[in-house]
C-alpha positions as CSV (number, residue, x, y, z in Angstrom):
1,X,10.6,-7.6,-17.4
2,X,14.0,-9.8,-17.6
3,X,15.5,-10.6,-14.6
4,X,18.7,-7.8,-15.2
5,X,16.0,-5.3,-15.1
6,X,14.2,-6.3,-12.3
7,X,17.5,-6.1,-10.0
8,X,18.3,-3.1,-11.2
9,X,14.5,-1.5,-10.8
10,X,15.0,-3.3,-7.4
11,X,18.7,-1.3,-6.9
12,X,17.0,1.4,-7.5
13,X,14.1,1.3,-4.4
14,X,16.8,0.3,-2.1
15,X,18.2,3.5,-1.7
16,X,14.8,5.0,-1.5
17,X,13.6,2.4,1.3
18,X,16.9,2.3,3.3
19,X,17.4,5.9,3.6
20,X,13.9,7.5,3.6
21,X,15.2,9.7,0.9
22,X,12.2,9.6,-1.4
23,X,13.2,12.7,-3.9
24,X,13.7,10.2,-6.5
25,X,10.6,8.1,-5.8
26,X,9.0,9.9,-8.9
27,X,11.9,8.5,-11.6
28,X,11.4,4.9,-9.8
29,X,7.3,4.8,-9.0
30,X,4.6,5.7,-11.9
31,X,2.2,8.6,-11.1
32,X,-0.1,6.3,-11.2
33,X,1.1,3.9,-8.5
34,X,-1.3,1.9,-6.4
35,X,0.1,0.7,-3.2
36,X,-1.6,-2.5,-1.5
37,X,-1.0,-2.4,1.9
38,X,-1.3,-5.7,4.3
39,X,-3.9,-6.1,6.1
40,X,-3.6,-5.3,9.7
41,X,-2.7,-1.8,9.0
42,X,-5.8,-0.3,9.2
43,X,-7.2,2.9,7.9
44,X,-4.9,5.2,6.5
45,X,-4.6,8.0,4.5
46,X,-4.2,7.2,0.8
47,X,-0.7,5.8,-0.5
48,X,-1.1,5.9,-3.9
49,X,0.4,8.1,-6.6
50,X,3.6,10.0,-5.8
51,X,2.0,11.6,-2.9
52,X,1.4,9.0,-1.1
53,X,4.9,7.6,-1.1
């Protein structure tokens, strides 16, 4: 991934992250995303995949 596509994948999240608006999470995120929590969280319900975000 070049460093132009990065910021713009990264432009693309902000919007998602800042405003909890997360109807376009699915053209951003795979269906197959994994997400790795830190620890300290503790259990939680799965956040993978398109569901979980």
């Amino acid at each position: 991934m070049t460093r132009q596509e990065t910021q713009a994948l990264i432009e693309r999240l902000h919007p998602i992250w800042s405003t909890g608006d997360i109807r376009s999470a699915d053209k951003v995120y795979a269906e197959s995303f994994v997400a790795h929590m830190p620890k300290g969280w503790g259990p939680a319900p799965s956040r993978d995949g398109h569901d979980g975000i």
